[in-house]
C-alpha positions in Angstrom: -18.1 -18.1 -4.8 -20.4 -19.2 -1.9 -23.4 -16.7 -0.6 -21.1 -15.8 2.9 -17.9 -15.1 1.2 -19.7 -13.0 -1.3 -21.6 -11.0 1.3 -18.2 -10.0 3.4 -16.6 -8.9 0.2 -19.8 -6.8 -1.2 -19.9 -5.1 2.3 -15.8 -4.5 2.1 -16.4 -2.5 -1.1 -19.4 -0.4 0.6 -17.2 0.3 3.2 -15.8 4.5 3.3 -12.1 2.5 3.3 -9.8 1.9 0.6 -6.6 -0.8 0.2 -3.2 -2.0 -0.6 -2.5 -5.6 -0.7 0.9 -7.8 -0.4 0.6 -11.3 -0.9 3.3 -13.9 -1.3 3.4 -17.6 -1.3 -0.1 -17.4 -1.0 -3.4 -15.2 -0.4 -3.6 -14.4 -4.2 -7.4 -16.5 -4.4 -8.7 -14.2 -2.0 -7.1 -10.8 -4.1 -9.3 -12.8 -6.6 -12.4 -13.0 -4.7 -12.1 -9.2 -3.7 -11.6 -8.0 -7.5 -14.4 -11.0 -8.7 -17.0 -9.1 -6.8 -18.4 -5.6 -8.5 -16.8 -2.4 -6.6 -13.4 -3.5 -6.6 -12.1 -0.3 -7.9 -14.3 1.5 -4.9 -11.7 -0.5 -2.3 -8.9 -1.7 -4.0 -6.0 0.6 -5.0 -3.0 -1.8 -5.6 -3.0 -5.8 -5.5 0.8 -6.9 -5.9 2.5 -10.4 -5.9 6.4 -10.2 -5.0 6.4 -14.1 -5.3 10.4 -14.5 -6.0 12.9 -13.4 -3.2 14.2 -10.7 -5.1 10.6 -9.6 -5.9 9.5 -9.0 -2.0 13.2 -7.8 -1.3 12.4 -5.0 -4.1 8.9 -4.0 -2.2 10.2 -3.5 1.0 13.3 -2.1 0.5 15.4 -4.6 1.9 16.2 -8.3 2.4 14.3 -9.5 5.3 16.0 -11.8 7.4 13.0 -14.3 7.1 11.1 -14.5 4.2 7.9 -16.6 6.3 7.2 -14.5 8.9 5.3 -12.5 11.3 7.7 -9.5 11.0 8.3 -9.6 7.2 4.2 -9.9 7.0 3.7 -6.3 8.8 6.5 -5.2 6.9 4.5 -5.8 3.8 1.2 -4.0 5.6 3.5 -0.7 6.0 4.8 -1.1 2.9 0.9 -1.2 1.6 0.1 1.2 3.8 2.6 3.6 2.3 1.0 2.7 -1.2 -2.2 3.1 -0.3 -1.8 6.5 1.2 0.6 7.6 -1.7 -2.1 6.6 -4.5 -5.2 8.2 -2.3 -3.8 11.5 -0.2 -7.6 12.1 1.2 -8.7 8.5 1.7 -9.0 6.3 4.9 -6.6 3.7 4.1 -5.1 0.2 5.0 -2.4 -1.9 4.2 -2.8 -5.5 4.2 0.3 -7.9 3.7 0.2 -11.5 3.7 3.2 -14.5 3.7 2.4 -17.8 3.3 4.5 -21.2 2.9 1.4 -23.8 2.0 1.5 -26.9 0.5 3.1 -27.8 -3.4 4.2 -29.9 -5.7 6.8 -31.2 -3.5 7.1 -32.0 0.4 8.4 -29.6 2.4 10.4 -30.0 5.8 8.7 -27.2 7.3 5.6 -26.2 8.6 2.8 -24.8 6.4 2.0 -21.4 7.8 0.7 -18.5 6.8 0.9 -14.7 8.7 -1.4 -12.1 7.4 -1.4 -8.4 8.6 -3.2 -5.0 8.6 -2.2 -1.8 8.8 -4.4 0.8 9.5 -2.9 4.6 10.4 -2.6 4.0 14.4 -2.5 -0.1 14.9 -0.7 -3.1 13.2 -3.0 -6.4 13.6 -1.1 -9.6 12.4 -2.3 -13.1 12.2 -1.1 -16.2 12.5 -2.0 -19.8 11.7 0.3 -23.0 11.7 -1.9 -25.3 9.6 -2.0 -29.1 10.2 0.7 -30.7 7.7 -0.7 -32.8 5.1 -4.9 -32.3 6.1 -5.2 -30.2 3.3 -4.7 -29.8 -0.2 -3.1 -26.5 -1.7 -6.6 -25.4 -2.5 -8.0 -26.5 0.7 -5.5 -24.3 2.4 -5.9 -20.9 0.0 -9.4 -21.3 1.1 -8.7 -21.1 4.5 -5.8 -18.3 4.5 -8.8 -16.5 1.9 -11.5 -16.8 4.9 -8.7 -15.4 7.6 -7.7 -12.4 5.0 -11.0 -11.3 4.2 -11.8 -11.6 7.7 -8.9 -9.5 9.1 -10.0 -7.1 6.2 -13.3 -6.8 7.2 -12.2 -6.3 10.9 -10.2 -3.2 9.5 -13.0 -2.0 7.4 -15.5 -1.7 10.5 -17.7 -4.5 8.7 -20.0 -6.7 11.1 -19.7 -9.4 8.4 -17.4 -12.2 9.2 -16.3 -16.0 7.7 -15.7 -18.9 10.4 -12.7 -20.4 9.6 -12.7 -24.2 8.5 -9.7 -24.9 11.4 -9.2 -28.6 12.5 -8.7 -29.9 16.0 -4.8 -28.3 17.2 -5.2 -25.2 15.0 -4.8 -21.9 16.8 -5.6 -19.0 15.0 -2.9 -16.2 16.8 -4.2 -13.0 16.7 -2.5 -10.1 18.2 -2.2 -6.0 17.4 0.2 -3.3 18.5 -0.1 0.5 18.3 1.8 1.9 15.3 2.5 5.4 13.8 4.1 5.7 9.9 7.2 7.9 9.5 4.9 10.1 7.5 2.3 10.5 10.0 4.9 11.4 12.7 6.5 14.3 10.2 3.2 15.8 9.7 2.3 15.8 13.9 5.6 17.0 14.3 7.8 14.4 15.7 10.1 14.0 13.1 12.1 17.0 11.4 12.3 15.2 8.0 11.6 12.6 6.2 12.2 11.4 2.6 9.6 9.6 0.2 11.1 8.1 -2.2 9.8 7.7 -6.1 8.0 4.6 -5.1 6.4 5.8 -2.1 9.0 4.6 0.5 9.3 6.9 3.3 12.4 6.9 5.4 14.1 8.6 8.5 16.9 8.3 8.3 17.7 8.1 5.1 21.0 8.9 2.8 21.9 12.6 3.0 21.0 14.2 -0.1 23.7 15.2 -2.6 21.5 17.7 -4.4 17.9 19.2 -3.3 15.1 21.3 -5.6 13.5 23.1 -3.1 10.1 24.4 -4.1 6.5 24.8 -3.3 5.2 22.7 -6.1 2.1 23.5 -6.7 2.2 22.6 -9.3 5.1 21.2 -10.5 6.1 22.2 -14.1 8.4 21.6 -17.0 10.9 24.3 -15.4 11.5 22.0 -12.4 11.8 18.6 -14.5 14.3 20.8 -16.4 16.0 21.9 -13.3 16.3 18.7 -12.2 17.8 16.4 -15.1 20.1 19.6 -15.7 21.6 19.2 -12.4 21.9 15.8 -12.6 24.0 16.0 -15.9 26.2 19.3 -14.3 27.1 17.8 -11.1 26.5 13.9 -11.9 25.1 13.1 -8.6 21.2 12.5 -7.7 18.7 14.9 -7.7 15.7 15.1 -5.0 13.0 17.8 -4.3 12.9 19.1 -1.2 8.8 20.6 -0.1 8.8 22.8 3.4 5.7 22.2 5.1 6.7 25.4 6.8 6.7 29.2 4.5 7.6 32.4 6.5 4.7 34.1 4.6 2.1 31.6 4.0 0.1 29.3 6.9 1.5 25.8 7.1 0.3 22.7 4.2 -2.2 20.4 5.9 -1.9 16.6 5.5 -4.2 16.8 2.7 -2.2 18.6 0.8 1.5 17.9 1.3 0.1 14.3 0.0 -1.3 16.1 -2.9 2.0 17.6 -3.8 4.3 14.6 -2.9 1.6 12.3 -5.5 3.4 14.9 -8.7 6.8 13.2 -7.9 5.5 9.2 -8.3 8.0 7.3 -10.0 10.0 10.4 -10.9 12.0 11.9 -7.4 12.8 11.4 -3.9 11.1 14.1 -1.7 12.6 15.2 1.2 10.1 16.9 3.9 11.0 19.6 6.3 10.0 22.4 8.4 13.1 24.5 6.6 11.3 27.5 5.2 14.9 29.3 5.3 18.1 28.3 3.5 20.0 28.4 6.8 17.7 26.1 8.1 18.1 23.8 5.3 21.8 23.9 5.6 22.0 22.8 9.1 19.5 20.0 8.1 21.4 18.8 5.1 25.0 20.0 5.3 26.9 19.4 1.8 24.0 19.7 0.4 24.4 21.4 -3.0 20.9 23.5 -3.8 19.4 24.1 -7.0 17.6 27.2 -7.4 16.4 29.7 -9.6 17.7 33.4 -10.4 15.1 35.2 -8.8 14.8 32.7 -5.4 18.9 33.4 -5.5 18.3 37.3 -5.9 16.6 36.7 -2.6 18.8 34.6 -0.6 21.5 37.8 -1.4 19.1 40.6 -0.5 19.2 42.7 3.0 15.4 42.9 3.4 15.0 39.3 3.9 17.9 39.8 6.9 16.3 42.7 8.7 17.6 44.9 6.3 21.3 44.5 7.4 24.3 43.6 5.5 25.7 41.8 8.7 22.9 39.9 9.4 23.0 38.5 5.6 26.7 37.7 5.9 26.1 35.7 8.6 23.7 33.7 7.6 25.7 33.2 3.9 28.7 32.1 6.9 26.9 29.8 8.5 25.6 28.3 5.1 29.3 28.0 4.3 29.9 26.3 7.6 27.9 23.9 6.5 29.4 22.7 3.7 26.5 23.7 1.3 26.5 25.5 -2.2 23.6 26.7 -4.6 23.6 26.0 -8.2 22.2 28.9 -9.7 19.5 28.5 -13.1 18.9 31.6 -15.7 15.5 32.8 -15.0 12.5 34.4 -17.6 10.6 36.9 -16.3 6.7 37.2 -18.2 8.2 39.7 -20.3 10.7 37.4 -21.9 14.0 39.1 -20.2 16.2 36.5 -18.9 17.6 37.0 -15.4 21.7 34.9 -14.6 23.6 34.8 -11.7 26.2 37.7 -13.2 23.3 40.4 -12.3 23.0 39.5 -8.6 24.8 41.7 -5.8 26.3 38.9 -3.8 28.6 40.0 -1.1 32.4 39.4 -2.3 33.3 37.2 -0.2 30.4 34.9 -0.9 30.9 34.6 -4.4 32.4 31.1 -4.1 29.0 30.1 -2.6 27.7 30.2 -6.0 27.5 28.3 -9.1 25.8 29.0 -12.6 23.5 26.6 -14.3 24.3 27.4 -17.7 21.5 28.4 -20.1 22.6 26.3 -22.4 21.9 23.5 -20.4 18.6 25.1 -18.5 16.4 27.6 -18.8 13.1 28.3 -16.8 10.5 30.0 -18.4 7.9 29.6 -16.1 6.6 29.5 -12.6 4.4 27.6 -10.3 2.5 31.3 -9.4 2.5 31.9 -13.4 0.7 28.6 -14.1 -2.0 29.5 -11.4 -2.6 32.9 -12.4 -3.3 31.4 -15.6 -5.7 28.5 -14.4 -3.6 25.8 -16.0 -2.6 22.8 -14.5 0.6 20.6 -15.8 -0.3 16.9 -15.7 0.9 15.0 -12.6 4.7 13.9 -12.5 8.0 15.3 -13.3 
């Protein structure tokens, strides 16, 4: 590594900034030069190479229409984006995705391109190089995409430091950025009623209606809502995702912060859907035939005048409306502190409501603790369903 390229990498990993990376067809020597210099693990979060088709089709998502692209290379920033602010909530992060078609064992009819672009939380910067067939060996031409890379990542990092390019006489290095906001970002300011994370670290709006929700407050998420979960799954044989309102009638509102926090317990185990539903009506009208999975006691309140102004008509009509929507609660056995377990056949639910809900038998689930009972306790479940 010569004395330039190692100086822009040393002042990357001193920058306050933190990264996901993309790279496929080419870019990986300069994911080498970034994790060949000490502080690596300061900046980088996530290096991935979704080399085959299938591979990059996986990341994103979906098929992109072209695998060599401008598009399909800011794609792969959001998609590292997503990652990066999935694996550090509280950090200042950027994507970086790169797509390359450079030279091999065998002559190619196209061009030898390569588009690189970075993704920070408000602008999308991609760029883009057609390289002069034939001038260069493969290495010659890693070496070049590796001086634009760690240049674009140095612009997003706020380092003076730059490379100069080795271009020859007709190459034009395209460089162009656009305002961007992430699906995520426009929940949490508000333009968006919902989104969904997925297990991955997706996010999506719209997304597939949810058969079955968990709602909770998660925090922290425990053995009884992993139970809940996979016993759901097995009663009604459809998929299971949480669902985490941003939104409590009794508490303030989650910051950013920590509605990242909470979504990090669900990696790799369950979609998350995010709302501003503190209410089950509310939820309803957001995800009509939705079936909801809930506890004994969070049941005993959605059937209880005092949360409806303390009138019985006010509670059948929000029950109604719930019906209108074509939703239904699956109900779980619940264990108060004491040990005394709590079904559905104890709650006073209005006759004519009845149909509304559904036991989840304790055979097949029961909860024996809760979120509020882990706190009060100091404990902490490790991270994940």
């Amino acid at each position: 590594m010569d004395a330039a390229t190692r100086q822009i990498v040393e002042a990357i990993h001193q920058a306050p900034y933190r990264c996901a990376l993309a790279v496929a067809g080419g870019g990986t020597d300069a994911v080498a030069l970034l994790l060949g210099v000490p502080g690596a693990s300061r900046t980088v979060l996530e290096a991935v190479v979704p080399y085959h088709d299938q591979a990059l089709a996986e990341y994103l998502g979906f098929r992109p229409e072209t695998f060599c692209s401008a598009v399909t290379g800011g794609d792969m920033a959001a998609r590292a984006h997503e990652r990066a602010g999935w694996l550090a909530p509280a950090a200042d992060v950027v994507g970086v995705g790169c797509t390359a078609t450079l030279a091999t064992d065998r002559i190619k009819r196209g061009d030898h391109r390569f588009h690189v672009a970075v993704r920070t939380r408000d602008q999308l910067t991609n760029y883009s190089l057609t390289l002069s067939k034939g001038a260069r060996d493969r290495e010659g031409e890693e070496q070049l995409l590796s001086q634009v890379l760690l240049n674009a990542l140095a612009a997003a990092f706020q380092v003076r430091e730059r490379l100069e390019p080795a271009l020859l006489p007709g190459e034009v290095l395209h460089r162009e950025s656009v305002p961007v906001g992430s699906l995520l970002e426009s929940f949490l300011d508000g333009r968006l009623p919902a989104v969904c994370v997925e297990a991955d670290g997706r996010v999506r709006s719209p997304a597939a209606p949810p058969s079955v929700l968990l709602p909770g407050a998660f925090n922290p998420v425990h053995a009884g809502h992993r139970g809940m979960a996979a016993a759901a799954g097995r009663l009604t044989g459809l998929p299971v995702a949480a669902e985490l309102s941003v939104t409590n009638v009794d508490k303030p509102p989650l910051g950013p912060e920590e509605v990242r926090r909470r979504l990090g317990q669900f990696t790799w185990h369950l979609p998350v859907w995010l709302t501003r539903a503190p209410t089950f009506v509310q939820k309803a009208m957001l995800f009509p035939g939705t079936v909801f999975v809930v506890g004994a006691d969070t049941a005993a309140r959605i059937v209880a005048p005092r949360y409806y102004q303390d009138t019985d008509e006010r509670l059948a009509e929000a029950l109604a409306r719930i019906r209108a929507e074509g939703c239904r609660f699956l109900v779980a056995c619940r264990a108060d502190p004491s040990g005394r377990v709590m079904t559905l056949s104890e709650l006073r639910i209005p006759e004519a409501f009845r149909d509304l809900f559904r036991e989840l038998p304790e055979a097949e689930f029961r909860l024996p603790i809760s979120s509020t009972q882990l706190r009060e306790r100091g404990e902490r479940e490790a991270p994940g369903m």
